[in-house]
Residue frames relative to the residue before (quaternion, step in Angstrom):
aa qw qx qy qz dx dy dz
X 1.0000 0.0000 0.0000 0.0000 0.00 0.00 0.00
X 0.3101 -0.6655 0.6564 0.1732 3.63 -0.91 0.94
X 0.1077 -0.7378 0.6648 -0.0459 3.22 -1.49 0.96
X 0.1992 -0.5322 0.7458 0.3478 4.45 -0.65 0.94
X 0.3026 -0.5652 0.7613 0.0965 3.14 -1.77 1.15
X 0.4211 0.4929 -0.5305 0.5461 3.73 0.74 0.86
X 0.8193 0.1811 -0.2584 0.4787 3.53 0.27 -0.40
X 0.3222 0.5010 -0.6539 0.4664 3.67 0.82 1.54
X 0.1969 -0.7411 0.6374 -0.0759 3.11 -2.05 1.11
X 0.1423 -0.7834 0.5489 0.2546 3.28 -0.43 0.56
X 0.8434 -0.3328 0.2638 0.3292 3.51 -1.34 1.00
X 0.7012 0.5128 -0.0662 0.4910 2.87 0.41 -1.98
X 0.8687 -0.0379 -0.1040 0.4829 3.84 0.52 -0.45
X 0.1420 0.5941 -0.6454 0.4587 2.87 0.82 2.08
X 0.8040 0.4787 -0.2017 0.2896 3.21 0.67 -1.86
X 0.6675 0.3867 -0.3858 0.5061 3.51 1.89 -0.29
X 0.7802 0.5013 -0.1725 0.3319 3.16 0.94 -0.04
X 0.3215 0.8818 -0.3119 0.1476 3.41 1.99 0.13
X 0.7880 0.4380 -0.2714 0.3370 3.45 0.87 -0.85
X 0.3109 0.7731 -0.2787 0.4775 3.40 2.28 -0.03
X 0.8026 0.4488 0.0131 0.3927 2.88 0.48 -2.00
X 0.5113 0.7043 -0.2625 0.4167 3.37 1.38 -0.97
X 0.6238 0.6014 -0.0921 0.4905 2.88 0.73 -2.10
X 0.5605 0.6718 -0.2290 0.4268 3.67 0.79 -1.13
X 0.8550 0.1007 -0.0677 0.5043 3.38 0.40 -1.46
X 0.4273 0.5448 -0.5441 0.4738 3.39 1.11 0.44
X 0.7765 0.4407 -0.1865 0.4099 3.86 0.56 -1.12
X 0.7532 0.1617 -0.2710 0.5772 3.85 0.94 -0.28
X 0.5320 -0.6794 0.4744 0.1739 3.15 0.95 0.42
X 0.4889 0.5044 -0.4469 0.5539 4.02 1.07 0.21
X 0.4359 -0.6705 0.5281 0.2857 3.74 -1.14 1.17
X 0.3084 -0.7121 0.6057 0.1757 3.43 -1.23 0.02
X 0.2043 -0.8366 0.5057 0.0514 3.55 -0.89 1.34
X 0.4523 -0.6779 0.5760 0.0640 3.47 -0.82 1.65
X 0.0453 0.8261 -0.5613 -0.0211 3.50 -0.74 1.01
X 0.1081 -0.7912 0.5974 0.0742 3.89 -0.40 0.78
X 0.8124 -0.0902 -0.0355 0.5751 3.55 -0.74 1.35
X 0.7291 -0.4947 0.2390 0.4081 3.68 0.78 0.75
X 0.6687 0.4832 -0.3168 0.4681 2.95 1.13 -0.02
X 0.5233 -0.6598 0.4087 0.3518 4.13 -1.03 0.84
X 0.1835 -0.7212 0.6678 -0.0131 3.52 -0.33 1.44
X 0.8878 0.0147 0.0775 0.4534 3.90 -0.04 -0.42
X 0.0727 -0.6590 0.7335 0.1494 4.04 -1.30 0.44
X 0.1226 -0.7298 0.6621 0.1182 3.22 -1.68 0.88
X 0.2136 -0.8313 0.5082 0.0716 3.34 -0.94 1.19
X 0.5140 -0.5478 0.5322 0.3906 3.60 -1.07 -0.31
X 0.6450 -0.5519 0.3910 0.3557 3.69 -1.02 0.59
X 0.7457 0.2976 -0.2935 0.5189 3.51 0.81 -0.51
X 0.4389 0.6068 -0.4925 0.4435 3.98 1.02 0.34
X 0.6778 0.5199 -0.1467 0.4988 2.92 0.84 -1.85
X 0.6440 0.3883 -0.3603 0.5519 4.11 0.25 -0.75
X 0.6418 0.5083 -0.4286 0.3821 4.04 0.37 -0.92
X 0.6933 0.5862 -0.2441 0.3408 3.51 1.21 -1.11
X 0.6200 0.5713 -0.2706 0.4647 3.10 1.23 -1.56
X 0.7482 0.3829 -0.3127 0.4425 4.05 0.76 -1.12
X 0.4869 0.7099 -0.3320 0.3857 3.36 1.16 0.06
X 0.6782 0.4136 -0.2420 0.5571 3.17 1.36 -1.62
X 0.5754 0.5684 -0.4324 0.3985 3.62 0.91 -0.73
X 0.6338 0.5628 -0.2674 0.4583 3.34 0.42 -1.19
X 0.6067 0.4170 -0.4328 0.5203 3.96 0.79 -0.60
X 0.6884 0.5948 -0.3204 0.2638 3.36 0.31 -1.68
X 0.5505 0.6518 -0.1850 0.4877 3.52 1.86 -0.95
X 0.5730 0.7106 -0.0704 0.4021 3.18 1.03 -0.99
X 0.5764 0.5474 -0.0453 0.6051 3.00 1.20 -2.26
X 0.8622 0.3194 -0.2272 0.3210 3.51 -0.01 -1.74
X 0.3953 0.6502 -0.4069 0.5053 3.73 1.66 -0.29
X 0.5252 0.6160 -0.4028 0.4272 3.45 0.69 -1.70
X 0.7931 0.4731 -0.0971 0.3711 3.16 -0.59 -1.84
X 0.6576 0.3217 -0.3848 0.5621 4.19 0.37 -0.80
X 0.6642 0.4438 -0.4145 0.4360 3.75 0.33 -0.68
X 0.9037 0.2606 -0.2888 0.1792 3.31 0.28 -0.16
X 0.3014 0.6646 -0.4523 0.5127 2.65 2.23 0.58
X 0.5724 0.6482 -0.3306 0.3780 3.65 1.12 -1.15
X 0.5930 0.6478 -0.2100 0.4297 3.82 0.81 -1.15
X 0.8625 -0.0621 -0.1055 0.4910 3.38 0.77 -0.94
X 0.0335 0.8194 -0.5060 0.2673 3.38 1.36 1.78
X 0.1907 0.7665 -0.6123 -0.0347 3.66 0.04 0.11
X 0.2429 -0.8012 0.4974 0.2273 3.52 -0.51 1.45
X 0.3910 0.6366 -0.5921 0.3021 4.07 0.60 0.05
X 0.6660 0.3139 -0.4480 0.5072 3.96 0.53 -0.75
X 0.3456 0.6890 -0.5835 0.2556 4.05 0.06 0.08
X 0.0339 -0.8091 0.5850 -0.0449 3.92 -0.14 1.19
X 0.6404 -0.7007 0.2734 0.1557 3.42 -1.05 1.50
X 0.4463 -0.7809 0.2171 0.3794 3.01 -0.36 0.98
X 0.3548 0.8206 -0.1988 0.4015 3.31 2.07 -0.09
X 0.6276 0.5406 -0.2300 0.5108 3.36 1.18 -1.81
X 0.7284 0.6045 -0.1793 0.2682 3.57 1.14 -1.60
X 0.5002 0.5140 -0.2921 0.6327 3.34 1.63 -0.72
């Protein structure tokens, strides 16, 4: 994953700088990465990053569950199908 190391922050001047920065990723719309002891503790996104992502993941997860009915479908074989009669 590529990351602009321009839009890394340390903690420490997020917390004086939050409502600056905010503003920031609401307006260019590039996320901003939170770093705690150098290491990436957190991304902030804009509301439409963040919504583009979320229907994205949904849209896999769809994908996945398709996956999975097709291939349950494939080795349906409807002759073992037992009435719903026999069951009662």
């Amino acid at each position: 994953m590529l990351i602009d190391t321009g839009k890394m922050i340390p903690i420490t001047k997020l917390q004086r700088e939050l409502t600056q920065q905010i503003r920031s990723v609401s307006s260019g719309k590039s996320p901003l990465y939170v770093l705690k002891n150098n290491e990436m503790e957190a991304v902030i996104l804009s509301p439409d990053e963040y919504e583009y992502l979320s229907n994205l993941n949904e849209m896999v997860e769809q994908f996945e569950i398709d996956g999975m009915i097709q291939n349950r479908l494939t080795k349906y074989n409807r002759k073992k199908n037992i009435k719903w009669e026999t069951l009662k």
